[in-house]
C-alpha positions as CSV (number, residue, x, y, z in Angstrom):
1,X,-47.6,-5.9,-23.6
2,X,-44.6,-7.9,-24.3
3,X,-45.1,-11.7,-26.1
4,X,-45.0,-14.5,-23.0
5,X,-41.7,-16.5,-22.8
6,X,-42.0,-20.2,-22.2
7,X,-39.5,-22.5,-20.4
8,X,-37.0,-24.2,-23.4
9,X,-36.9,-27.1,-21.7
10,X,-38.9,-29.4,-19.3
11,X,-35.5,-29.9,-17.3
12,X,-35.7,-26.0,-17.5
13,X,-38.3,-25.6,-15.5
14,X,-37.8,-28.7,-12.9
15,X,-34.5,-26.7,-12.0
16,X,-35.9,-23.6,-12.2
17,X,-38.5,-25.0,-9.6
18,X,-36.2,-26.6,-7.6
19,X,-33.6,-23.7,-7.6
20,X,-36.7,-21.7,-6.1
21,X,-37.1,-24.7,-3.2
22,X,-34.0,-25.2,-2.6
23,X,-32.6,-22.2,-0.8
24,X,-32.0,-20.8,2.1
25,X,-35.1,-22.2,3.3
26,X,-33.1,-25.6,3.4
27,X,-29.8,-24.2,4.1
28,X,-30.1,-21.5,6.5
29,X,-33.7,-22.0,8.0
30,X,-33.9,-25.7,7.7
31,X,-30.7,-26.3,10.2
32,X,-31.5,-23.4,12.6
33,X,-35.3,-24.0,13.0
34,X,-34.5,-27.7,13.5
35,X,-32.1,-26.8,16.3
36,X,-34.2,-24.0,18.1
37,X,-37.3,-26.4,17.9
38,X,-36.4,-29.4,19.7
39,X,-34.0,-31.7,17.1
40,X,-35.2,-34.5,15.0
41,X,-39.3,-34.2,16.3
42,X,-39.3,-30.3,14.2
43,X,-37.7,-32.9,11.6
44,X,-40.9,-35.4,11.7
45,X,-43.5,-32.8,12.1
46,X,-42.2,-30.8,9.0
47,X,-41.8,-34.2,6.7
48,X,-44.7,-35.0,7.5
49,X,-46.3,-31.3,7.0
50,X,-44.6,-31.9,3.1
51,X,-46.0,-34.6,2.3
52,X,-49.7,-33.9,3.9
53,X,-49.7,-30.4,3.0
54,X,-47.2,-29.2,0.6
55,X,-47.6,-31.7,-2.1
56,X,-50.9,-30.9,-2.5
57,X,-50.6,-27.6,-2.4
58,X,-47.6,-27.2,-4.4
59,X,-50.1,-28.9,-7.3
60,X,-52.6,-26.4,-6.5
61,X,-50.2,-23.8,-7.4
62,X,-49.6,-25.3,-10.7
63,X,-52.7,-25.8,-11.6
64,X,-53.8,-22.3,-11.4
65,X,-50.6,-21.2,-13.3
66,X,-50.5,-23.7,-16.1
67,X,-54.4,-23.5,-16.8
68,X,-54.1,-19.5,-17.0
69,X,-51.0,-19.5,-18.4
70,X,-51.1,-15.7,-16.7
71,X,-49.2,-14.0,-13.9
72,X,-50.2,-14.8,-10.4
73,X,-52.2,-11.9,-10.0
74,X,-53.9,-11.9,-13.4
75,X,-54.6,-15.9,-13.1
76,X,-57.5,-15.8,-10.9
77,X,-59.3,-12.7,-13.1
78,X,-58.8,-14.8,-16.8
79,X,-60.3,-17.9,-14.5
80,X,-63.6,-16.1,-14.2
81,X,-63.3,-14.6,-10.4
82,X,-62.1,-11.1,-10.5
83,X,-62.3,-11.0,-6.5
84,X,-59.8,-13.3,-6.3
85,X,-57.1,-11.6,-7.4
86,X,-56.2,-10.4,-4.0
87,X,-54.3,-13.8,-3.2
88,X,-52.2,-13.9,-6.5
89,X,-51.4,-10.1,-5.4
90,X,-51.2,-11.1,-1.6
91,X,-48.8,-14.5,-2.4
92,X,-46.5,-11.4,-4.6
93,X,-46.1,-8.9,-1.6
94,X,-45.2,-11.5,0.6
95,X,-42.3,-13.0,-2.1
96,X,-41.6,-8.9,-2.0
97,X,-41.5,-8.8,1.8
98,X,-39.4,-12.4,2.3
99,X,-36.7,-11.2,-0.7
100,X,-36.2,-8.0,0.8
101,X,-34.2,-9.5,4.2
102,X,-33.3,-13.0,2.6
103,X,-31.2,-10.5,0.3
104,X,-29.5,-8.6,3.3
105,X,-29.2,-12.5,4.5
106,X,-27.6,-13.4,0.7
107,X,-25.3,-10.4,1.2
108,X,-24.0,-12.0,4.9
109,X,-23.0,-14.9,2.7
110,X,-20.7,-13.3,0.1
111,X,-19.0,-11.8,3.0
112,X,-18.5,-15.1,4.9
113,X,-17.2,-16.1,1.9
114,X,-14.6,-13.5,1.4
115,X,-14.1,-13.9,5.4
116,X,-13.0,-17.6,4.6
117,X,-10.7,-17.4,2.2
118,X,-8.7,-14.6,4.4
119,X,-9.5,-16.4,7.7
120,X,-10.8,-13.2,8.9
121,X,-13.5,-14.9,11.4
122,X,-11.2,-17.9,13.0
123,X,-10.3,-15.5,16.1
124,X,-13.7,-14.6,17.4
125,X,-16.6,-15.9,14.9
126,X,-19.1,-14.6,17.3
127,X,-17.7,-11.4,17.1
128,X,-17.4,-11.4,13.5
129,X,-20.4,-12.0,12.6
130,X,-21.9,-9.4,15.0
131,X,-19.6,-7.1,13.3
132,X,-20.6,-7.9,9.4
133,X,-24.4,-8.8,9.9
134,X,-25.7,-5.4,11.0
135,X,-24.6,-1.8,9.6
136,X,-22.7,-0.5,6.8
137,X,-21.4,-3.4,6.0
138,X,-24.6,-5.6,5.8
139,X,-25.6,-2.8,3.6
140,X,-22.6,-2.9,1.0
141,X,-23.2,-6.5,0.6
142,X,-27.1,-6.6,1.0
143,X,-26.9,-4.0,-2.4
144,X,-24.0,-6.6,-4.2
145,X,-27.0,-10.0,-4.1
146,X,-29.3,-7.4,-4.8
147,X,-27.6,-6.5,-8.1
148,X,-26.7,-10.4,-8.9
149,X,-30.4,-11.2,-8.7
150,X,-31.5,-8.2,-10.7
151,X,-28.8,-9.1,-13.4
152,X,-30.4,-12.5,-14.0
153,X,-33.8,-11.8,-13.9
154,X,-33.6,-9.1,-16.5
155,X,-31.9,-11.8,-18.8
156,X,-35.9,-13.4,-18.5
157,X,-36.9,-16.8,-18.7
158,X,-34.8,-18.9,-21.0
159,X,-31.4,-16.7,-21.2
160,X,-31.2,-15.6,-17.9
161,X,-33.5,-17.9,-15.0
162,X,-33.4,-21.3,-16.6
163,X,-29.6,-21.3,-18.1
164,X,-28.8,-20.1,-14.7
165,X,-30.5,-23.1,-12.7
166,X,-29.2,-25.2,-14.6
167,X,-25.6,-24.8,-13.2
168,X,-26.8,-23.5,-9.7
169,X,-29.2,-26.4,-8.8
170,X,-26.9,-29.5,-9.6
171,X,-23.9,-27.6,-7.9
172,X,-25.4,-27.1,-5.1
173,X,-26.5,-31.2,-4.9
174,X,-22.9,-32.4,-5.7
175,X,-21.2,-29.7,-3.0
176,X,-23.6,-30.6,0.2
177,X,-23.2,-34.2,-0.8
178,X,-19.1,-33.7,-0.5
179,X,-19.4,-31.6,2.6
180,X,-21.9,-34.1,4.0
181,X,-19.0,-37.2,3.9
182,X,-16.5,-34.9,5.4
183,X,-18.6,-34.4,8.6
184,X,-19.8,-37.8,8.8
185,X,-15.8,-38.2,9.7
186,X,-15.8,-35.7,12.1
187,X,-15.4,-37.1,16.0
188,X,-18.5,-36.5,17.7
189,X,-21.0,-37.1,14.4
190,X,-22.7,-39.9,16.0
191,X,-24.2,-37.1,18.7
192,X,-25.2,-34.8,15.8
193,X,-26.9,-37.3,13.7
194,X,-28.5,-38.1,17.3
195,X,-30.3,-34.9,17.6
196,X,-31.4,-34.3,14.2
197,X,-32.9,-38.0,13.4
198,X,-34.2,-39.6,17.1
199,X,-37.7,-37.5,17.6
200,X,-38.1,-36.9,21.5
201,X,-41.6,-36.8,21.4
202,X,-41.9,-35.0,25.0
203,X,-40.4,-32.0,22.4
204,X,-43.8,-31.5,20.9
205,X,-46.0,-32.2,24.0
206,X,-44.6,-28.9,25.6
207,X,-43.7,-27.0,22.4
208,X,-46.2,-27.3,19.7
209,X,-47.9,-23.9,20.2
210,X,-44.2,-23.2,18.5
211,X,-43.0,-26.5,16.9
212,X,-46.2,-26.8,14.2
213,X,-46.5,-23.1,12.9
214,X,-42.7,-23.4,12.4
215,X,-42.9,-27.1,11.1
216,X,-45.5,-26.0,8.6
217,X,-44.5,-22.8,7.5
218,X,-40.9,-24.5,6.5
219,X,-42.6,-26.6,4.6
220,X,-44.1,-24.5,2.6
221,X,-40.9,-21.5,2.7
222,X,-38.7,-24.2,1.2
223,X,-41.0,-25.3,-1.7
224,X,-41.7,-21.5,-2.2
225,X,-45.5,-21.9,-1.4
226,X,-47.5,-19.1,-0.6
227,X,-45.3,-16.4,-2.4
228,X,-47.1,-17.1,-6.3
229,X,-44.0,-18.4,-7.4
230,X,-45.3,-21.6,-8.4
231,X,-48.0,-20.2,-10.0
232,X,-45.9,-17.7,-12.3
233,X,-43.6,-20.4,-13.2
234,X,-46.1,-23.3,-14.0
235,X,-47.7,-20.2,-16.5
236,X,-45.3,-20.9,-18.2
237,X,-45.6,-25.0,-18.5
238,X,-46.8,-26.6,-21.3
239,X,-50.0,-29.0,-20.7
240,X,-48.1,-32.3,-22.3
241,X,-46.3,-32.0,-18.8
242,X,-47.3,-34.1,-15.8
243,X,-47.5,-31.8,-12.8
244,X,-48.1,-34.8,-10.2
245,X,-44.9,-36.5,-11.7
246,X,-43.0,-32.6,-11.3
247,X,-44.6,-31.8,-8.2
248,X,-43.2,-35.1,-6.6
249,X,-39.4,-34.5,-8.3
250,X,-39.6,-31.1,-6.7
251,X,-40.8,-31.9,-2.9
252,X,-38.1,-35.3,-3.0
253,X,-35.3,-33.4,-4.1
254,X,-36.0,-30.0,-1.9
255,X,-36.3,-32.8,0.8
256,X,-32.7,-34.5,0.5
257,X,-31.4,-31.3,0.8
258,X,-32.9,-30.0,3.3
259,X,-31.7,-33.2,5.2
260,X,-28.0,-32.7,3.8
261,X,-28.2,-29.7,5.0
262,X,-28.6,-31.1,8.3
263,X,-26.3,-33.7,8.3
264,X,-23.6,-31.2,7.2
265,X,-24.4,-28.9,10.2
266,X,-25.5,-30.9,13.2
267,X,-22.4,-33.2,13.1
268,X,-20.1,-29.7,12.9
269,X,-21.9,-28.7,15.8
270,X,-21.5,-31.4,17.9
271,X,-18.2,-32.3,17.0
272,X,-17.1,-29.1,18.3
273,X,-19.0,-28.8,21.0
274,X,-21.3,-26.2,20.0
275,X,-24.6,-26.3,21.4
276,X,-27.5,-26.5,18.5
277,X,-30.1,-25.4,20.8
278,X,-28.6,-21.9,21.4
279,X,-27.1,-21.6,17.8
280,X,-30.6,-19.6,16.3
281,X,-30.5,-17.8,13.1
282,X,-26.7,-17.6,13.0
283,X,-25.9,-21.6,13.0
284,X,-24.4,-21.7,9.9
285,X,-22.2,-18.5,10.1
286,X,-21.0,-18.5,13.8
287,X,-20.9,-22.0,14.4
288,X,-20.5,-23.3,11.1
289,X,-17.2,-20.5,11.1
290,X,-16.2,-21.7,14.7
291,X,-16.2,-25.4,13.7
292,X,-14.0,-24.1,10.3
293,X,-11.3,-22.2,12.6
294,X,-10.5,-25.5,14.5
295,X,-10.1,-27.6,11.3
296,X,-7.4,-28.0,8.7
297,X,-7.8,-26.5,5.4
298,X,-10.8,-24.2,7.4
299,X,-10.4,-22.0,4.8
300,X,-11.3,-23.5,1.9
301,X,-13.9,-25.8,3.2
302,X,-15.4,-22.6,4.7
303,X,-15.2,-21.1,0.7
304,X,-17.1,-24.0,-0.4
305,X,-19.9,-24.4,2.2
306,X,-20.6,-20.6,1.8
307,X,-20.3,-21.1,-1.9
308,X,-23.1,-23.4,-1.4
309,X,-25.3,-21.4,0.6
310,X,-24.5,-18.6,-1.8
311,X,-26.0,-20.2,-4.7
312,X,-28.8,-21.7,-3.0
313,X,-29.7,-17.8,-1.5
314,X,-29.6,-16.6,-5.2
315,X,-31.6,-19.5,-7.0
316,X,-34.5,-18.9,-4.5
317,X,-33.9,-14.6,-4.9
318,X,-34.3,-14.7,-8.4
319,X,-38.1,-16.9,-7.9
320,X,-39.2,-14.5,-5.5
321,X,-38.5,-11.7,-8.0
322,X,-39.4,-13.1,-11.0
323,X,-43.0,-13.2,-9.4
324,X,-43.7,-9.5,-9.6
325,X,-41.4,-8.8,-13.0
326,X,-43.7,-11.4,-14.5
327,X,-46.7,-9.5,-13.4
328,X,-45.0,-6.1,-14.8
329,X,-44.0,-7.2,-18.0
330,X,-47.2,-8.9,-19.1
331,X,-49.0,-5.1,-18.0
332,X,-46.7,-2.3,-19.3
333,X,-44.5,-1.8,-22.0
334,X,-41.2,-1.5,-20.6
335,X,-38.2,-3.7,-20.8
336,X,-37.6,-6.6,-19.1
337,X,-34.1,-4.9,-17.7
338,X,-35.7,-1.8,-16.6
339,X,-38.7,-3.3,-14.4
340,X,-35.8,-5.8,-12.7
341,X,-33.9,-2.9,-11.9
342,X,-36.4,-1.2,-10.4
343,X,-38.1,-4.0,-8.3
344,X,-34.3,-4.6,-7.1
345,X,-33.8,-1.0,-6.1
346,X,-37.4,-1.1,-4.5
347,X,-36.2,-4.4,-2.5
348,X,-33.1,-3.1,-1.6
349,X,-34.8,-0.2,0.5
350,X,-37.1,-2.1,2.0
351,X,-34.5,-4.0,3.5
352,X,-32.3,-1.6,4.5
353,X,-34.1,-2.0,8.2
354,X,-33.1,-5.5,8.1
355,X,-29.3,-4.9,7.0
356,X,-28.8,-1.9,9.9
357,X,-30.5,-4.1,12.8
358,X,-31.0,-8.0,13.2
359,X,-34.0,-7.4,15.3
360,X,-36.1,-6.4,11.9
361,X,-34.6,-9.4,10.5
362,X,-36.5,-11.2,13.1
363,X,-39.7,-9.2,12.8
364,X,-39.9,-9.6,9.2
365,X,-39.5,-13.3,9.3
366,X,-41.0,-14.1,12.4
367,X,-44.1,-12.3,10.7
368,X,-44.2,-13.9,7.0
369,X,-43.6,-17.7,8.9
370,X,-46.4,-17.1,11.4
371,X,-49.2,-15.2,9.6
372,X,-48.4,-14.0,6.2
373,X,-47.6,-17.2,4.9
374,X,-50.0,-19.6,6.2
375,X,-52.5,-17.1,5.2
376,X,-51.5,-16.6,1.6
377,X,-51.5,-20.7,0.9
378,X,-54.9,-21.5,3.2
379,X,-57.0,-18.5,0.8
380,X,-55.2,-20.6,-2.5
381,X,-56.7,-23.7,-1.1
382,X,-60.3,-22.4,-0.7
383,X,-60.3,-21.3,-4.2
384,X,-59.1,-24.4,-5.7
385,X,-60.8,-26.7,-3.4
386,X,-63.8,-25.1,-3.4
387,X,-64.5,-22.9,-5.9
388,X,-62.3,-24.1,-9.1
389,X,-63.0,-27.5,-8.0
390,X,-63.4,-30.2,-10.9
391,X,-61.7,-27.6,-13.2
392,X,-58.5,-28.2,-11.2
393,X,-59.0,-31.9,-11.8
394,X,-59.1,-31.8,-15.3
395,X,-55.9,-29.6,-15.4
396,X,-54.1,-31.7,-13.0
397,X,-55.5,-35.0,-15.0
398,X,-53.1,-33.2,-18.6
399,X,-50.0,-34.9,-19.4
400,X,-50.9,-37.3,-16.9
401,X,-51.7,-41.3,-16.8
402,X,-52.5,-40.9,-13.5
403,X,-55.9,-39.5,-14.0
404,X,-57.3,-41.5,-10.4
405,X,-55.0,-39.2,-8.3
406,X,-56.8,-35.7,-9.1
407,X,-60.7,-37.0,-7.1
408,X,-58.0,-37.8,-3.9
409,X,-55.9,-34.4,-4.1
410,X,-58.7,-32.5,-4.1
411,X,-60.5,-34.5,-1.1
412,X,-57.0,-33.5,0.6
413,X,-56.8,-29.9,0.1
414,X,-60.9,-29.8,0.9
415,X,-60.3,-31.4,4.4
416,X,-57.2,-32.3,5.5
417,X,-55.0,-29.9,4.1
418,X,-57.3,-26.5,4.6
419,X,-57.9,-27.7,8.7
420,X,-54.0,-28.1,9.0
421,X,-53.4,-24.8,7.7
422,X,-56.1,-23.2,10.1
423,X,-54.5,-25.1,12.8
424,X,-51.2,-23.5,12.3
425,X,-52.0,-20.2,11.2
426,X,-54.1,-20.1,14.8
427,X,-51.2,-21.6,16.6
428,X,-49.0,-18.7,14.5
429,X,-51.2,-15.5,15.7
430,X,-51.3,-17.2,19.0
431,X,-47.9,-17.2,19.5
432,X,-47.2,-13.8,18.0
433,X,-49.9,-12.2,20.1
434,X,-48.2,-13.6,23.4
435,X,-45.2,-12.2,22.7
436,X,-46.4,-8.7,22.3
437,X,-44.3,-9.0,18.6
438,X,-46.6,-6.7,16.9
439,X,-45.6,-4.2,18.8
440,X,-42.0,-4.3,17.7
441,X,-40.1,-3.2,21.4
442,X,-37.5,-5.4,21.0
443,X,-36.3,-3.3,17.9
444,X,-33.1,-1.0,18.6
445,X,-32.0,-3.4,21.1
446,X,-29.0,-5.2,20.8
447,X,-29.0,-8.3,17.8
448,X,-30.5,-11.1,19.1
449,X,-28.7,-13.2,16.2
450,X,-25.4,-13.8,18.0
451,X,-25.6,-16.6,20.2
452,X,-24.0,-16.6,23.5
453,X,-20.9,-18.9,22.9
């Protein structure tokens, strides 16, 4: 067994944490779940699901990482409860399962990006995208983010994931924040800004069967909840650090850019006429390519929006995998570079279903929003809540002057936070069951990504 890395820095790990959030949870499923969920009400239920929910449980995560200082599987043995080791192993295999299509998802990036700089999609960007998001393509560029991942990962924790962060995270801040004051000039703004900030309420009164899961689930995608990444990265934490102050940093920043995000997109949309509602999984690459053909200098604001996206997609790839290389290296002795390589080729297959046909891409999200994450994060909170209990207090309570907040938090995650989860995951089954999508007959047909512009 190889000696645990630590994080070099606190900053280190803040970024590292952060990169993890903010990915393509805010850049790709943050815009598109707003605008196939009724607007600015999916905004108000998910901000509010962050604060109520994901705060808390983002600390729960920490607790259990920092206090075992073990990977997420072996956390719950060295705290006593052997049994429990099923939702540190659970919380991996779903980071397994989301990596392996948010790669083939990273890959449709790097060849938006190439597309840009030749102006390859200005013509037909529906087309375009139907012809590079499915198939050998997809493949060829589902394998290249593959290998980038794999090659940071196996540089480990300070060399490769932290000196990494610390370039990706602030880049991607400074470049939405740019983009963001370009749109805000575009004609036709004012009607974007509309949608995604004035809550219709009648949304949710008809739509919450679908509007909540979704909410929820986003809220805990984008601050990587439910997938043990937070745990294996908080193992590596030392106990002069406050997690309450961290855990805020993390959920405000993952939160102003999930709404840059959307203040970059919705005005494009708008301003070009390009109905949100209709846009689905594809927003940003067929209408955020359409709204780039119509423009001057398209082509290089298209480069740097897909630049963004890009480094966003790989900050949050390299979390997801660093959850199960943790978990190898502290069990076998092989090298660091070897186990990445071969969790990346593993990852690669499984996604190859999701790189030939869109409709697995659905499947496999569809599935981890609607069960496999709400289930992962509600069995974490009836551990800590009720079974590590006071312990978790006195963890949280390290590093800390704010030694009155732990009593609260875990009053939260006992009632409030554990019978919102239910709620959605309920909600989530519900929904899946009524759409007979576990028995997968929509698969083979044609990609339901492209939206009918």
């Amino acid at each position: 067994m190889s000696e645990r890395e630590t994080w070099a820095t606190r900053i280190g790990f803040l970024l590292a944490a952060i990169g993890s959030a903010v990915g393509l949870g805010n850049i790709w499923q943050f815009p598109f779940k707003t605008a196939t969920n009724g607007g600015a009400i999916f905004v108000l239920v998910y901000l509010v699901a962050v604060l109520v929910i994901g705060l808390p449980t983002l600390l729960a995560e920490f607790v259990v990482g920092r206090r075992t200082r073990a990977n997420a599987v072996d956390a719950f043995e060295k705290l006593g409860y052997r049994n429990w080791r099923i939702v540190g192993a659970l919380g991996a295999f779903i980071g397994f399962w989301i990596v392996s299509y948010y790669s083939v998802v990273g890959g449709w990036v790097g060849r938006y990006i190439i597309g840009s700089a030749r102006g390859a999609y200005f013509d037909a960007p529906a087309e375009y995208f139907g012809a590079v998001s499915a198939g050998p393509d997809a493949i060829l560029f589902h394998a290249l983010f593959m290998a980038i991942t794999v090659a940071v990962v196996a540089f480990g924790i300070e060399d490769g994931i932290e000196k990494a962060t610390k370039v990706m995270v602030p880049s991607i801040v400074v470049l939405m924040i740019g983009l963001a004051i370009w749109a805000a000039t575009l004609g036709g703004a004012a009607d974007g800004y509309s949608y995604f900030l004035n809550p219709d309420f009648s949304q949710l009164a008809g739509n919450a069967g679908e509007i909540i899961p979704f909410a929820v689930s986003q809220a805990f995608f984008t601050l990587s909840l439910g997938m043990a990444i937070m745990i294996t990265y908080s193992s590596y934490v030392d106990e002069d650090t406050s997690l309450f102050v961290d855990g805020g940093a993390i959920v405000v920043t993952n939160t102003l850019v999930g709404i840059l995000a959307g203040l970059v997109v919705f005005p494009i949309l708008f301003a070009n006429n390009i109905e949100a509602s209709t846009s689905g999984p594809a927003a940003i690459f067929v209408a955020m390519a359409s709204a780039f053909s119509q423009v001057p200098g398209g082509r290089i604001l298209g480069v740097a929006f897909f630049a963004v996206v890009l480094i966003a997609a790989l900050s949050s790839a390299i979390s997801l995998m660093e959850v199960i290389v943790s978990w190898a290296t502290d069990h076998f002795a092989v090298s660091r570079p070897v186990v990445a390589g071969g969790i990346g080729t593993a990852l690669f297959v499984l996604g190859l279903p999701s790189a030939w046909d869109t409709a697995w891409l659905t499947w496999f999200d569809n599935l981890a929003y609607k069960l496999l994450l709400p289930t992962s994060v509600l069995l974490l909170l009836i551990f800590v809540g009720y079974i590590l209990g006071q312990n978790a207090i006195s963890e949280l309570a390290k590093g800390s002057s704010l030694r009155s907040v732990g009593p609260i938090w875990l009053w939260t995650i006992r009632t409030i936070v554990i019978l919102s989860v239910i709620v959605t995951l309920v909600l989530g089954i519900e929904t899946l069951l009524a759409g007979d999508f576990l028995g997968l007959e929509f698969i083979g047909e044609d990609p339901p990504l492209v939206p009918p512009f």
